[in-house]
N, CA, C and O atoms as CSV, one atom per row, in Angstrom:
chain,resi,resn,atom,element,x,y,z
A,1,UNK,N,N,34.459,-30.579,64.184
A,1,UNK,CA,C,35.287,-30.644,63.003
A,1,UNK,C,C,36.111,-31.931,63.077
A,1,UNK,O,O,36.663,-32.335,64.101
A,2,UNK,N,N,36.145,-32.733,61.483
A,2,UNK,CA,C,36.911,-33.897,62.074
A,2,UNK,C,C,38.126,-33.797,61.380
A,2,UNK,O,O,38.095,-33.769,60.150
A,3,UNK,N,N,39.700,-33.710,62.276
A,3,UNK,CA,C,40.944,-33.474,61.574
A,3,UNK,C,C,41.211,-34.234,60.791
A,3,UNK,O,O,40.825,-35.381,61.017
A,4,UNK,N,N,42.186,-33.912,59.186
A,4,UNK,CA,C,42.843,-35.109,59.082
A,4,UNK,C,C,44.128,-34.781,59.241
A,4,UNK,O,O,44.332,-33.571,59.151
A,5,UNK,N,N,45.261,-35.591,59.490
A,5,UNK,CA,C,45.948,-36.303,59.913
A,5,UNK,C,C,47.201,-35.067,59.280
A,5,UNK,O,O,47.579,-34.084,59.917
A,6,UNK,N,N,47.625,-35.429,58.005
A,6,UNK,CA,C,47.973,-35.216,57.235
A,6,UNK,C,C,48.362,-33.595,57.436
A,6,UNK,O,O,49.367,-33.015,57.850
A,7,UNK,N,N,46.886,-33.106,56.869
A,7,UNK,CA,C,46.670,-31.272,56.829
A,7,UNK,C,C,46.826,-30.705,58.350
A,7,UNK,O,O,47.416,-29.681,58.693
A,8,UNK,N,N,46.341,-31.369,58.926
A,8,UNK,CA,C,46.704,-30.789,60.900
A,8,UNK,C,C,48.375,-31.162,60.894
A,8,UNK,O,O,49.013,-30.154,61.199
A,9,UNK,N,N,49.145,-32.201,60.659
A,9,UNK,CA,C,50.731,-31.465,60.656
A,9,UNK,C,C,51.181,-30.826,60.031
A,9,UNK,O,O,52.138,-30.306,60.605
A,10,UNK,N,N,51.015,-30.355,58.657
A,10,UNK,CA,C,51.231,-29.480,57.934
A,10,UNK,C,C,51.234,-28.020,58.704
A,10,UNK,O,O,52.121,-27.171,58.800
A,11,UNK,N,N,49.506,-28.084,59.356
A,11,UNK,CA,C,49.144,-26.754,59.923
A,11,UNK,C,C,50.150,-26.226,61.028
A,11,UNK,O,O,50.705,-25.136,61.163
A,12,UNK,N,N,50.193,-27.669,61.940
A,12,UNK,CA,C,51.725,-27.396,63.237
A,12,UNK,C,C,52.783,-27.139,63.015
A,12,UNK,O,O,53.580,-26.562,63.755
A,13,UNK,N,N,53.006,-27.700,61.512
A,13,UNK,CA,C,54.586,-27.197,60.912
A,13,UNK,C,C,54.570,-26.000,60.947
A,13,UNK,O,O,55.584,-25.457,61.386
A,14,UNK,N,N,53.695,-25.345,60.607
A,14,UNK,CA,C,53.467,-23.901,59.475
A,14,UNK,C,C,53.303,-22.937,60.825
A,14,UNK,O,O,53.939,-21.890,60.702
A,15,UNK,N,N,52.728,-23.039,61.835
A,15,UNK,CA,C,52.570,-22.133,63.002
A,15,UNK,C,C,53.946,-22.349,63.648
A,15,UNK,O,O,54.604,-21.316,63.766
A,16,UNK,N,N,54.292,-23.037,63.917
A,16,UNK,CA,C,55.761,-23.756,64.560
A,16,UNK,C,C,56.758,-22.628,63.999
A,16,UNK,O,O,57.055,-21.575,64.563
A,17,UNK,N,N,57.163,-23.056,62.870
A,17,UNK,CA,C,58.027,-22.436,61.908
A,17,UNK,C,C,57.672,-20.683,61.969
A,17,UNK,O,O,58.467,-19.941,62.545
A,18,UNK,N,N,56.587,-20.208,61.409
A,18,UNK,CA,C,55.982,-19.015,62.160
A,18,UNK,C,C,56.000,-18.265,63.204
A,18,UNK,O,O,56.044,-17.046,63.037
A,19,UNK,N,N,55.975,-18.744,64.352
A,19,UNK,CA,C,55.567,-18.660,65.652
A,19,UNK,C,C,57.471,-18.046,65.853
A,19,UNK,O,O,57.770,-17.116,66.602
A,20,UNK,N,N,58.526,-18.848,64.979
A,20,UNK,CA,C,59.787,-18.415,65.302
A,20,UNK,C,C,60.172,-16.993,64.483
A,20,UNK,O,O,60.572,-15.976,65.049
A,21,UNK,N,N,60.001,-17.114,63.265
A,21,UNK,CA,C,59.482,-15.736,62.362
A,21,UNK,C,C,59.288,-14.446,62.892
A,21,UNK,O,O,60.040,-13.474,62.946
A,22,UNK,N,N,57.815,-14.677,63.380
A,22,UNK,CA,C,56.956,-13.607,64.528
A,22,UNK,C,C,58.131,-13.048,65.439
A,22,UNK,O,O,58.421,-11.852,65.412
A,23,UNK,N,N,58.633,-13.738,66.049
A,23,UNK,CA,C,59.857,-13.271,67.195
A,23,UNK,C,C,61.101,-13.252,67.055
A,23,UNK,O,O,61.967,-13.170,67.926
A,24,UNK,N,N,61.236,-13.358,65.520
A,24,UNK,CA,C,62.750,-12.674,65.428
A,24,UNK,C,C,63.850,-13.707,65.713
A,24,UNK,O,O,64.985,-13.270,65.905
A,25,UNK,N,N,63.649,-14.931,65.756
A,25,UNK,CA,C,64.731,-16.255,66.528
A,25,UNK,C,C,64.945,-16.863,65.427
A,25,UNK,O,O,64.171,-16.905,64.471
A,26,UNK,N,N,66.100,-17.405,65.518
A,26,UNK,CA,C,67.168,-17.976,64.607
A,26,UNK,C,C,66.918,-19.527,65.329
A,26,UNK,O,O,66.816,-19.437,66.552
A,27,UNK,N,N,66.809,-20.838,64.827
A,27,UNK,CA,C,66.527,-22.122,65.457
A,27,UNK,C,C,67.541,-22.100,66.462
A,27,UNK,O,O,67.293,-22.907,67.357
A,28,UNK,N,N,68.905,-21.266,66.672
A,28,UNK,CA,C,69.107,-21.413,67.714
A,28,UNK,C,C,69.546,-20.667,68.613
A,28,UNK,O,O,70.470,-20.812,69.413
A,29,UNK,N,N,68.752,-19.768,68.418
A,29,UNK,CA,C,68.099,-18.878,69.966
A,29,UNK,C,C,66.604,-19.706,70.378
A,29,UNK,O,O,66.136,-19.871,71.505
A,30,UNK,N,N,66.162,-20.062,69.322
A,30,UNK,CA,C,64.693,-20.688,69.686
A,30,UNK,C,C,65.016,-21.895,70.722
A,30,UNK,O,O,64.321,-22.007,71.731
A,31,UNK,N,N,65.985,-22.716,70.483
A,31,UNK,CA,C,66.783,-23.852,71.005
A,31,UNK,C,C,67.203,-23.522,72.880
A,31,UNK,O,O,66.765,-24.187,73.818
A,32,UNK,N,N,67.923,-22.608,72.955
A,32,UNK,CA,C,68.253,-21.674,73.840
A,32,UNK,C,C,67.339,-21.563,75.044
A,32,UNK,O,O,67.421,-21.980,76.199
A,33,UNK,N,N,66.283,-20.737,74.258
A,33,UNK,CA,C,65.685,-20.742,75.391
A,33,UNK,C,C,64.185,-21.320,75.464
A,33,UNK,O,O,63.237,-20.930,76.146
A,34,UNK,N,N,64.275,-22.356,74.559
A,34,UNK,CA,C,63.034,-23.539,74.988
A,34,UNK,C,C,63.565,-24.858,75.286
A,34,UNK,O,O,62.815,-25.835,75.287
A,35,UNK,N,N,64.930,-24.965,75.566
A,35,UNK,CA,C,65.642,-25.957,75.545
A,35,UNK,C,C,65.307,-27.261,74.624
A,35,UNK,O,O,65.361,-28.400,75.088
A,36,UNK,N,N,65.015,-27.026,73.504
A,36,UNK,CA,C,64.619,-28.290,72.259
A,36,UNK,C,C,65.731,-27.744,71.774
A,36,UNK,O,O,66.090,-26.569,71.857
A,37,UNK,N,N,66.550,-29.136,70.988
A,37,UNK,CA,C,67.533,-29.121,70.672
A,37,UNK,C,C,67.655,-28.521,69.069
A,37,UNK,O,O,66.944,-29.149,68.283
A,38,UNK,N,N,68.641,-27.131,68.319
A,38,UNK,CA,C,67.953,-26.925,67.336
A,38,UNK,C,C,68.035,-28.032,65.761
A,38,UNK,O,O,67.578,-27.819,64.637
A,39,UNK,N,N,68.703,-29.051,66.231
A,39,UNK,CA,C,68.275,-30.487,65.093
A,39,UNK,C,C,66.951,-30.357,65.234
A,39,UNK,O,O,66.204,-29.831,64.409
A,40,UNK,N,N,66.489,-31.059,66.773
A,40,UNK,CA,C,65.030,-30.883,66.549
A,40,UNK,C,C,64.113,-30.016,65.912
A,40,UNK,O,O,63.186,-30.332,65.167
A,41,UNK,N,N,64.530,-28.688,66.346
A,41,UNK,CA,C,63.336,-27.925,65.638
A,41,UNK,C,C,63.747,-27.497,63.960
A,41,UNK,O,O,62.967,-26.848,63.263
A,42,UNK,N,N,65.020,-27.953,63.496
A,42,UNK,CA,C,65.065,-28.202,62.327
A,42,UNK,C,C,63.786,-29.206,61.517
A,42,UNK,O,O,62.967,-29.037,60.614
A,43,UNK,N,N,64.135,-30.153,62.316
A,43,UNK,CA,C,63.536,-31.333,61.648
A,43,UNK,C,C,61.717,-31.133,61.817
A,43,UNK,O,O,60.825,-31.588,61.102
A,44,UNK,N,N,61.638,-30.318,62.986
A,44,UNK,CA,C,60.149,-30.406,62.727
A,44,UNK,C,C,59.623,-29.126,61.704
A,44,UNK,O,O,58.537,-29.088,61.125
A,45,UNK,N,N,60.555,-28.239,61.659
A,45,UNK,CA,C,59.921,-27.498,60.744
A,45,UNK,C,C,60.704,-27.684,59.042
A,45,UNK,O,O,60.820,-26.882,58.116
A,46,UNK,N,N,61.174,-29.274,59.221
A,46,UNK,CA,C,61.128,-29.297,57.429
A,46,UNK,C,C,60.001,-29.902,56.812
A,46,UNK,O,O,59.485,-29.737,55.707
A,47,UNK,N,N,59.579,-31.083,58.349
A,47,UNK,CA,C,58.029,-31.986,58.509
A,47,UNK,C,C,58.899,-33.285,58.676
A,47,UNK,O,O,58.337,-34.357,58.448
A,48,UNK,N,N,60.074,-33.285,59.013
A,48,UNK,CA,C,60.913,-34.321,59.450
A,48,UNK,C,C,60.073,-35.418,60.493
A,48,UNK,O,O,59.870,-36.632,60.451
A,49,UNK,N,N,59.766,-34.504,61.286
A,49,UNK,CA,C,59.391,-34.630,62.804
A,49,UNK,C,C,57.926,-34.023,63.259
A,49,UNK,O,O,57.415,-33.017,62.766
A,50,UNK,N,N,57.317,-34.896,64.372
A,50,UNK,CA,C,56.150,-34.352,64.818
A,50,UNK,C,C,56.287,-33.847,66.280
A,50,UNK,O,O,56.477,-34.664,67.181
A,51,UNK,N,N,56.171,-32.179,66.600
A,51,UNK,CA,C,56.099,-32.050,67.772
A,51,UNK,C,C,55.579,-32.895,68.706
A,51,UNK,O,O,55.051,-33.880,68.190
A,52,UNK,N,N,55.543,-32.867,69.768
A,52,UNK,CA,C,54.875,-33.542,71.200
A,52,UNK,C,C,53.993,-32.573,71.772
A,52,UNK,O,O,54.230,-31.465,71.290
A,53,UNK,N,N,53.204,-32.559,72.487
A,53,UNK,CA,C,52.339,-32.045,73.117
A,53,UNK,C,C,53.629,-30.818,74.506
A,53,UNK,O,O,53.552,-29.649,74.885
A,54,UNK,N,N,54.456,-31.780,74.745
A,54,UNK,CA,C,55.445,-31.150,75.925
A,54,UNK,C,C,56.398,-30.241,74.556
A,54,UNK,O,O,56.659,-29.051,74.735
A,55,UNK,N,N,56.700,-30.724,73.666
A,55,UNK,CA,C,57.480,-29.514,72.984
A,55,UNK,C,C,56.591,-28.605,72.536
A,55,UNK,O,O,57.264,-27.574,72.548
A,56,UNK,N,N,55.250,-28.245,72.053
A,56,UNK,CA,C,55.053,-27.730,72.180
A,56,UNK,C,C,54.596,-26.741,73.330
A,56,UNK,O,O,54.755,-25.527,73.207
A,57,UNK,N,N,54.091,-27.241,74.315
A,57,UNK,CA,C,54.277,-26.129,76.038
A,57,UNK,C,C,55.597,-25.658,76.096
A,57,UNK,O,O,55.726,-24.522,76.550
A,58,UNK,N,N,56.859,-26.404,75.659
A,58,UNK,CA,C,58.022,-25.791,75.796
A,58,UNK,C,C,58.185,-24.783,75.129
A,58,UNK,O,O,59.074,-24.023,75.512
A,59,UNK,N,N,57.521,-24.471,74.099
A,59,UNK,CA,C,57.198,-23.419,72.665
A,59,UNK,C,C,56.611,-22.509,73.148
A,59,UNK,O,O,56.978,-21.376,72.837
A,60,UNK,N,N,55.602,-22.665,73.988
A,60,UNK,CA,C,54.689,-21.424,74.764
A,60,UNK,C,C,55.455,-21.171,75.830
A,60,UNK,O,O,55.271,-20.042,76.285
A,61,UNK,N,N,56.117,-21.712,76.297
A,61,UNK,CA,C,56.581,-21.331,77.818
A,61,UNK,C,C,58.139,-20.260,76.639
A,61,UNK,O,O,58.223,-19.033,76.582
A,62,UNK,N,N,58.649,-20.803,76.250
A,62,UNK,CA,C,59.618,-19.851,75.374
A,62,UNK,C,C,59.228,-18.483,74.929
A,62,UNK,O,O,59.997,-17.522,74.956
A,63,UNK,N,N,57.962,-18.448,74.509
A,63,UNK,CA,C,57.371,-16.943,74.305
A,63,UNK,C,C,56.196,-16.450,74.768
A,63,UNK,O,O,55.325,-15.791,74.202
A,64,UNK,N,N,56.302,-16.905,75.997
A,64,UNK,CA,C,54.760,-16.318,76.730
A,64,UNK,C,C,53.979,-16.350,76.548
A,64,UNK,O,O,53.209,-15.557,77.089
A,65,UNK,N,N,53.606,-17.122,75.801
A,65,UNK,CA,C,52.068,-17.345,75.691
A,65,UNK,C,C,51.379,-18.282,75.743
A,65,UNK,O,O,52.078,-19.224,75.372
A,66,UNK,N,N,50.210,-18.694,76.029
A,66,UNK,CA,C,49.335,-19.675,76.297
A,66,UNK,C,C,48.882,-20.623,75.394
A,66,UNK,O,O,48.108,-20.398,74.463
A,67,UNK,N,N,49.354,-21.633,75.672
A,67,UNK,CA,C,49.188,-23.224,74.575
A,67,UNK,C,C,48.094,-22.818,73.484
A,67,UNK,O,O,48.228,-22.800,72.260
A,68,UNK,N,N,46.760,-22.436,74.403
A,68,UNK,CA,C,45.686,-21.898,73.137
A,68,UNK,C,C,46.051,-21.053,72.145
A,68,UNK,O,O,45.596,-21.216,71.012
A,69,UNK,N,N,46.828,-20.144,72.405
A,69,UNK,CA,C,47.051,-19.326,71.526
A,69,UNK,C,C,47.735,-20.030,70.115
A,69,UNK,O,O,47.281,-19.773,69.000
A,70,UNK,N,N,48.802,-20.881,70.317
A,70,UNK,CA,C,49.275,-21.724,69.414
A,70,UNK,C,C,48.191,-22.481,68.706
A,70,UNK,O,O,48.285,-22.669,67.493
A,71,UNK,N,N,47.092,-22.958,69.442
A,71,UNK,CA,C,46.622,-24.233,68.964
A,71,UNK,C,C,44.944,-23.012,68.372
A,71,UNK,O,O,43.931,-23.438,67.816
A,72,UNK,N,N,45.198,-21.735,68.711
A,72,UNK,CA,C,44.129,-20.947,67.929
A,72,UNK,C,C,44.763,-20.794,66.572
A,72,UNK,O,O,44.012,-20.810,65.597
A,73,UNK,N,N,46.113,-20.643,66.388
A,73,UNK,CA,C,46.484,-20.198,64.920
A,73,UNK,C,C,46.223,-21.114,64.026
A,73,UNK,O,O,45.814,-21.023,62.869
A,74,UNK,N,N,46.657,-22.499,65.042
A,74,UNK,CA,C,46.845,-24.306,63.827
A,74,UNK,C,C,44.889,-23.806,63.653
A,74,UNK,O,O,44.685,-23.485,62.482
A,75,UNK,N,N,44.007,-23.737,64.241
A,75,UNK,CA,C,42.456,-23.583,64.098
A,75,UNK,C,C,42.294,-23.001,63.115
A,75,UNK,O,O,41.531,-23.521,62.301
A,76,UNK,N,N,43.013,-21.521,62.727
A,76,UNK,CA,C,42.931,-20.553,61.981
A,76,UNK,C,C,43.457,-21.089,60.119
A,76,UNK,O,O,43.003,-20.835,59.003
A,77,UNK,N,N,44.489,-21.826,60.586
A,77,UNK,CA,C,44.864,-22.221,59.082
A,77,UNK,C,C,44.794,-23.317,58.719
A,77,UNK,O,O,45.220,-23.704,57.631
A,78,UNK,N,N,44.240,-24.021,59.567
A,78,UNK,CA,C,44.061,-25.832,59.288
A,78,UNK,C,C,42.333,-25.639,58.287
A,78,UNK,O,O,41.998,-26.718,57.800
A,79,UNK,N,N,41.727,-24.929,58.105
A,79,UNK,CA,C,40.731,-24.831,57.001
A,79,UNK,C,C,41.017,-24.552,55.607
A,79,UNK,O,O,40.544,-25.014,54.569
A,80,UNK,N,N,42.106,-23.490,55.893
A,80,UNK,CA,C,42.345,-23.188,54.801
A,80,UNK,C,C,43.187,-24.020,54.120
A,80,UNK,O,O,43.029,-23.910,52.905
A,81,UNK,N,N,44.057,-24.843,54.453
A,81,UNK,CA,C,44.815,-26.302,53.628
A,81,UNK,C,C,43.583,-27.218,53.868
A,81,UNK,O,O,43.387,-27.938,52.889
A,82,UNK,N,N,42.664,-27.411,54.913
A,82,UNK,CA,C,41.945,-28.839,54.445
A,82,UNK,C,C,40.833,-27.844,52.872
A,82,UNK,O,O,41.040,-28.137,51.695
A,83,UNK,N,N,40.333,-27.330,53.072
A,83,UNK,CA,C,39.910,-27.038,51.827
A,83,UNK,C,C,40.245,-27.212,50.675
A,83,UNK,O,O,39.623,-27.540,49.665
A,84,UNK,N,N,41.545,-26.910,50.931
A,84,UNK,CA,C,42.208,-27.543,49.320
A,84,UNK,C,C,42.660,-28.821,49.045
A,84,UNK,O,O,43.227,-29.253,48.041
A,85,UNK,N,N,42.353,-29.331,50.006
A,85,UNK,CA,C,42.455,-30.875,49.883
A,85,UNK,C,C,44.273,-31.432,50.412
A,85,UNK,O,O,44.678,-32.586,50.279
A,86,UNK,N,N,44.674,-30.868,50.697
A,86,UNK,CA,C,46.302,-31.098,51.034
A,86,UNK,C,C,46.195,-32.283,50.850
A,86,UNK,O,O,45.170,-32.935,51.052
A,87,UNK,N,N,47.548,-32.824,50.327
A,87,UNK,CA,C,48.024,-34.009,50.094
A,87,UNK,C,C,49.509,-34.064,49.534
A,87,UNK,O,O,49.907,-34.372,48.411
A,88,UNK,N,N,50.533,-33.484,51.205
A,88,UNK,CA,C,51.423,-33.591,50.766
A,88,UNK,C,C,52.770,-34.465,49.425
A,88,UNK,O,O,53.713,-34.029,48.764
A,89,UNK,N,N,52.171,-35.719,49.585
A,89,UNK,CA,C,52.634,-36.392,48.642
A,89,UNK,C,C,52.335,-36.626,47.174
A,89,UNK,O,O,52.664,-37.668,46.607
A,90,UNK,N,N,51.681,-35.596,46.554
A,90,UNK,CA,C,50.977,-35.291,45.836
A,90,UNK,C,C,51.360,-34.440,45.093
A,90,UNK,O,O,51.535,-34.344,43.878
A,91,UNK,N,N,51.544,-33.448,46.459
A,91,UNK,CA,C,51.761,-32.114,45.783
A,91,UNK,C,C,52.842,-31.567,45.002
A,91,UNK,O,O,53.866,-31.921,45.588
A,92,UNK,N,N,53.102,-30.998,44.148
A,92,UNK,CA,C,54.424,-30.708,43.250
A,92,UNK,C,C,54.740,-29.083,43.727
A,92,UNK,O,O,54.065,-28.074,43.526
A,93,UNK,N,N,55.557,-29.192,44.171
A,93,UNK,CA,C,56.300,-27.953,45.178
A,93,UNK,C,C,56.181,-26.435,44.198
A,93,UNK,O,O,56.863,-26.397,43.174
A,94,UNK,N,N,55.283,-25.190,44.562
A,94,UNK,CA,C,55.337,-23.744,44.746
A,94,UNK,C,C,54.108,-24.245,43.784
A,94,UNK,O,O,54.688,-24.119,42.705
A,95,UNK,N,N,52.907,-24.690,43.472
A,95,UNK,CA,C,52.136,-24.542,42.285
A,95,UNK,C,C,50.731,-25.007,43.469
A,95,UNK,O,O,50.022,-24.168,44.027
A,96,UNK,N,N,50.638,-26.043,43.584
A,96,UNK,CA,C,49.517,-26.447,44.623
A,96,UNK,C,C,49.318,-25.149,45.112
A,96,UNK,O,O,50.184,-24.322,45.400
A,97,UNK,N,N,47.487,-24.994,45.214
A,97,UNK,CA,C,47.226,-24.034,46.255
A,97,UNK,C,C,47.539,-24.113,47.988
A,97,UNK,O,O,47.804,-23.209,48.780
A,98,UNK,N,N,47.399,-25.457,48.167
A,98,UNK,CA,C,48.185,-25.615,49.785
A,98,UNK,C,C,49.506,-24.908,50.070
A,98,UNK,O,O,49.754,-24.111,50.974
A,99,UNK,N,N,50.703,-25.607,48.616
A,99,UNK,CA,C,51.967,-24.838,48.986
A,99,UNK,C,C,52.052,-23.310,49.037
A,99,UNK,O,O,52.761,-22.627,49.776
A,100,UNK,N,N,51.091,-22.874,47.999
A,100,UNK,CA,C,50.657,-21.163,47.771
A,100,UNK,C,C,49.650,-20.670,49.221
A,100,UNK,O,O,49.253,-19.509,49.116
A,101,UNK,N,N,49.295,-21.249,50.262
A,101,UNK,CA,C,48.812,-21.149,51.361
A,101,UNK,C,C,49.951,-20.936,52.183
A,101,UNK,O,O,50.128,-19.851,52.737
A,102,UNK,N,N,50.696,-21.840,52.299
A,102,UNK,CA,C,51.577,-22.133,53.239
A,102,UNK,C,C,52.923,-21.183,52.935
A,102,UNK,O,O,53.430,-20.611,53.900
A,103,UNK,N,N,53.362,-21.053,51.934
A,103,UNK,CA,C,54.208,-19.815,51.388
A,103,UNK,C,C,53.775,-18.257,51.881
A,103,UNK,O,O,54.590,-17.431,52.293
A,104,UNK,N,N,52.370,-18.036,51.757
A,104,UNK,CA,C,51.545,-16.706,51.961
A,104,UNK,C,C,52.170,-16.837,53.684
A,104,UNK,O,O,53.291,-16.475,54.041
A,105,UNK,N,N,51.131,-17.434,54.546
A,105,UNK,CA,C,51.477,-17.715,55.866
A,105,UNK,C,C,52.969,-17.542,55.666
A,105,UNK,O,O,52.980,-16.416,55.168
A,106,UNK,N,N,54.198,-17.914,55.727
A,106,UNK,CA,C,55.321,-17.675,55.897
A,106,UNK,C,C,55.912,-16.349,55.509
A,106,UNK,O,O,56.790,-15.679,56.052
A,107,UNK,N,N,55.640,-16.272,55.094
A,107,UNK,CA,C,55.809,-14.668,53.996
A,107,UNK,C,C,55.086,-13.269,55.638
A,107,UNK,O,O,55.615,-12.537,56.474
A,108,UNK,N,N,53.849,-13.608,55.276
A,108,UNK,CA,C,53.045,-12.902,56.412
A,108,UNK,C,C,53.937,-13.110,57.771
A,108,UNK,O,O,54.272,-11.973,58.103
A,109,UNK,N,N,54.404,-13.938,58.590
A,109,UNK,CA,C,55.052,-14.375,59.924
A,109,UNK,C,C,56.630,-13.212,59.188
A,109,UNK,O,O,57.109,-12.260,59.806
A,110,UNK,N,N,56.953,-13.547,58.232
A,110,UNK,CA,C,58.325,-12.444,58.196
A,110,UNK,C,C,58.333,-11.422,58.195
A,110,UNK,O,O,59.159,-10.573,58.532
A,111,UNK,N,N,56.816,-11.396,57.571
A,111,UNK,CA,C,56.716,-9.713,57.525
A,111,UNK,C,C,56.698,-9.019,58.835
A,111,UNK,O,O,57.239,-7.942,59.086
A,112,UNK,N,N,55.910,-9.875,59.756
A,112,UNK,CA,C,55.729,-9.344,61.120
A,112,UNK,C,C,56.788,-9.192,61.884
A,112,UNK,O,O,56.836,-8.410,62.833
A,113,UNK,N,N,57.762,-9.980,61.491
A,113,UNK,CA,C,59.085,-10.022,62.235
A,113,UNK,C,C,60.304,-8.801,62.030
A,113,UNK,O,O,61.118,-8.484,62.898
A,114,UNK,N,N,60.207,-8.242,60.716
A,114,UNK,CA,C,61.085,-7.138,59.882
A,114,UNK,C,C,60.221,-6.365,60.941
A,114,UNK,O,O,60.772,-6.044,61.994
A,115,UNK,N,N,58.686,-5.991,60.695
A,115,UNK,CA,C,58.259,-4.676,61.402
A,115,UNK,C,C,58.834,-4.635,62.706
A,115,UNK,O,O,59.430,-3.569,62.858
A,116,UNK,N,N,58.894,-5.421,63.766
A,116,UNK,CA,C,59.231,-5.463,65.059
A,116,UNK,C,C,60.866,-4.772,65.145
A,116,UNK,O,O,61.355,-3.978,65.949
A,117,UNK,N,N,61.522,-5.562,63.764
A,117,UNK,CA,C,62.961,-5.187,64.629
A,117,UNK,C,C,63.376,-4.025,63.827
A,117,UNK,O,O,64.557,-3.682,63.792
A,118,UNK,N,N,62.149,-3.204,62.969
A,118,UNK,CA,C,62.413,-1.512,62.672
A,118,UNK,C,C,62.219,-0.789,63.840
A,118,UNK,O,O,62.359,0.434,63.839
């Protein structure tokens, strides 16, 4: 598969941002105990910023789980925005099917997060 550029940070934003959702963390409990500062993980989950390869291990090492697992979800939804052609600068915010992708995904990560802390 050949990435582009573009739709693969989108996808890291969107698991990133998620991945905090899923577990119930506020940017700064996430901050806390992955020691990234929570400006930083502000900024990467507005698309400010591009994780690192080490912030993200710091991301897995924060919730136990194994780098793949992160980089199975970006696998999982990086088709479904390149399909639609993403093009953030393009796009006109809640109408694009990418933003209606990426809204669903967020929506779904909260939902999972309410069930946990019933």
């Amino acid at each position: 598969m050949e990435y582009n550029n573009l739709t693969l940070q989108e996808a890291v934003r969107l698991v990133f941002l998620a991945s905090r959702y899923k577990r119930g963390l506020t940017q700064n409990g996430l901050s806390i105990i992955s020691n990234i500062t929570r400006q930083f993980i502000s900024q990467i989950e507005i698309g400010k910023r591009h994780p690192s390869i080490f912030t993200l291990c710091a991301l897995a090492n924060a919730y136990e789980i194994p780098l793949s697992a992160f980089f199975e979800e970006v696998d999982k939804l990086y088709p479904l925005l390149a399909n639609e052609k993403f093009l953030p600068e393009n796009d006109s915010l809640q109408t694009s099917e990418p933003n209606k992708i990426a809204t669903a995904y967020i929506k779904n990560a909260k939902k999972k997060c309410h069930r946990k802390r019933k």
